[in-house]
N, C-alpha and C positions, 0 to 999 in steps of 0.2 A: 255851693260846692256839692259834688253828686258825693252821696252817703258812701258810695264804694272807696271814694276817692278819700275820701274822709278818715275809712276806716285803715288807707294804706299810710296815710300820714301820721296817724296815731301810733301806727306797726311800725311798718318800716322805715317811714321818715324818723320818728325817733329812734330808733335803733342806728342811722343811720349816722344823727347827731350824738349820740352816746357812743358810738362803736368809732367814728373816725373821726370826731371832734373838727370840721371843717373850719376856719375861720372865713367868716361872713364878714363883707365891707360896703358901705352904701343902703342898705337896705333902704333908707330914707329915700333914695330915688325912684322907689317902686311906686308907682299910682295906686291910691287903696282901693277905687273904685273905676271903670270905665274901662272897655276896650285898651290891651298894650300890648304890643307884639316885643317880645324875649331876644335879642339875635347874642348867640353868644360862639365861639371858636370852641372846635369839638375834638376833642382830645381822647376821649373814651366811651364806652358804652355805658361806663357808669357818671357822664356829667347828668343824665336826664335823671339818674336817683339821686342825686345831691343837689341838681335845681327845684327839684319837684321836693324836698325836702328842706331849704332854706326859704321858698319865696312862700308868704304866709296866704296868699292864694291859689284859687285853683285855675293848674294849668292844661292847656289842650297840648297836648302831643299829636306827634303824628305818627301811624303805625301804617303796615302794607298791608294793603287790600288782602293777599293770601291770607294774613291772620282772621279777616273777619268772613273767609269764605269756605274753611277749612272744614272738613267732612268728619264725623263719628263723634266721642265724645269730646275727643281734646280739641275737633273743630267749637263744637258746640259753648266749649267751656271758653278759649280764645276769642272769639265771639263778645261771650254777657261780658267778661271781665273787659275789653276793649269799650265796649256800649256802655258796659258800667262806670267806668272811667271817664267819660269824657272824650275820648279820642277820635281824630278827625281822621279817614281813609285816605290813604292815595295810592292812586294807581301806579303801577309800576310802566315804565316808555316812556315818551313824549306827548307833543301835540295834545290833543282834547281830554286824551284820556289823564295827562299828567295836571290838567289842571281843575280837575275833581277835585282837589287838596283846597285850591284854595276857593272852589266855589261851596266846600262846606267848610271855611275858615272864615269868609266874611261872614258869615249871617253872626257865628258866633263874637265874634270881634264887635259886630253891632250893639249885640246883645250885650254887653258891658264883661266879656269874661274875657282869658289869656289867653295866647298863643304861643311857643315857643318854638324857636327856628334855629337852624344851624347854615349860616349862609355858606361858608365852603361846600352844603352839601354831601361832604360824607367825612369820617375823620383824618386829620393829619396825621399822616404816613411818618413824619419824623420830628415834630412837635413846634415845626414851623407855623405861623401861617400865613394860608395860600386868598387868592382873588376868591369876594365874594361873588355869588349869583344873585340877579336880582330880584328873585322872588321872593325875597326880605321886603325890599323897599315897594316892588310891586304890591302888595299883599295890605301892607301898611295904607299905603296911600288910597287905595280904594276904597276901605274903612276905615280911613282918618283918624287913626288911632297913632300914637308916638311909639317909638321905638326905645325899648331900656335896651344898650350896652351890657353883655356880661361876659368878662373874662373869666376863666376856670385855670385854674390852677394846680398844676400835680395831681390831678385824675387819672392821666397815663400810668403814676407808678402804682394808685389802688385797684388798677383795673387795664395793664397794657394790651394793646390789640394781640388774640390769638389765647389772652386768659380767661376761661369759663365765667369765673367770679369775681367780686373785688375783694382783696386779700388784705390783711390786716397793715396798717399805716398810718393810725394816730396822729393827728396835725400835718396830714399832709397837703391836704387839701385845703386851697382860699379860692372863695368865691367873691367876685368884686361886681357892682351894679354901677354902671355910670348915669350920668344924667340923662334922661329920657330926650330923644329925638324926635321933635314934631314932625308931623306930615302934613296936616291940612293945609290945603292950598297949593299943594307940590302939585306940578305936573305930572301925567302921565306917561308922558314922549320916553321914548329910549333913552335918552342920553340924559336927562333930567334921572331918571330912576339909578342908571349909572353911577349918578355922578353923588346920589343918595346912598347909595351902595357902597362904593369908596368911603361917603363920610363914615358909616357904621361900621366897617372896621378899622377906619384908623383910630375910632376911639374904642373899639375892643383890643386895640393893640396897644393900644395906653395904660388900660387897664394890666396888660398883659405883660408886657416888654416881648413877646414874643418877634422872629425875625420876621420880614414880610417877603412872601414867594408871591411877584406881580403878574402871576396864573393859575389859572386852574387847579387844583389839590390832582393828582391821579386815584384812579377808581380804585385799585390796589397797590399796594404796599410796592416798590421798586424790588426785584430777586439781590438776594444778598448772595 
């Protein structure tokens, strides 16, 4: 576990666990060693401080290429604390350049560490959820790593889309881990990764009870 990361988990992961008392469920399904890619439904900007605060290893994030290209000091500082971290780049677009992300996610994945993914892609607009992308299941299977399940729980109301911070909320939050989902030996084809894809959310919605939208999340919020 990189020292930085180490030293946020002593911080702010505990304070995270002291200040909003999450209830944790499953933990027993986490792999304690090897390669496991995380897919969980995203609900807030604050699931990645409550994931990265319950699971008792260290996990790769993924952050946008601007933060680690950013100019002067607070370039400079976004930068180490990203490198310090553990955190994997990706580009922002499509085609070659979108998949930087996962050409520096497998070496790590090989490498016996974590990854954590948000297959909707960006967060639910209204605490449904929506069709995953398959660059869960693609990503998985190339390094043949299993997939954990994680449902997240009432994150929206410590942290709703358009709030700075996460605001005070005492048990509101449960994090739940289902049983890990092998890959090895999956195919690669389209429709095999699909159909991989589908399985990880329906058992992230198991976890969840959440309702199921059988498409795409939209990129923003629908005008009220």
């Amino acid at each position: 576990m990189p020292l930085l990361y180490t030293i946020g988990k002593l911080t702010v992961g505990n304070a995270m666990m002291l200040g909003w008392r999450p209830r944790v469920e499953g933990l027993e399904h986490i792999p304690q060693t090897g390669g496991v890619v995380f897919a969980g439904n995203h609900l807030s900007v604050a699931d990645e401080l409550f994931l990265g605060s319950v699971v008792p290893r260290h996990l790769a994030f993924w952050a946008k290429s601007e933060y680690f290209d950013g100019k002067g000091l607070k370039g400079w500082f976004n930068r180490n604390l990203l490198e310090g971290l553990g955190a994997i780049r990706v580009e922002r677009g499509g085609g070659r350049a979108a998949l930087t992300a996962f050409d520096g996610a497998i070496p790590v994945l090989k490498g016996g560490d974590a990854v954590a993914l948000y297959p909707e892609g960006t967060r639910s607009p209204d605490g449904r959820l929506y069709r995953g992308r398959t660059g869960v299941a693609r990503l998985s299977v190339a390094a043949g790593v299993p997939i954990v399940p994680v449902g997240m729980l009432g994150t929206e109301k410590v942290q709703p889309i358009g709030q700075p911070y996460p605001k005070p909320a005492r048990g509101a939050v449960t994090i739940k881990f289902g049983v890990p989902i092998e890959t090895k030996g999956r195919s690669e084809d389209r429709t095999a990764l699909r159909e991989l894809t589908d399985e990880v959310m329906a058992e992230i919605q198991k976890l969840t009870g959440q309702e199921y939208v059988p498409r795409y999340a939209p990129a923003k919020p629908p005008a009220q």
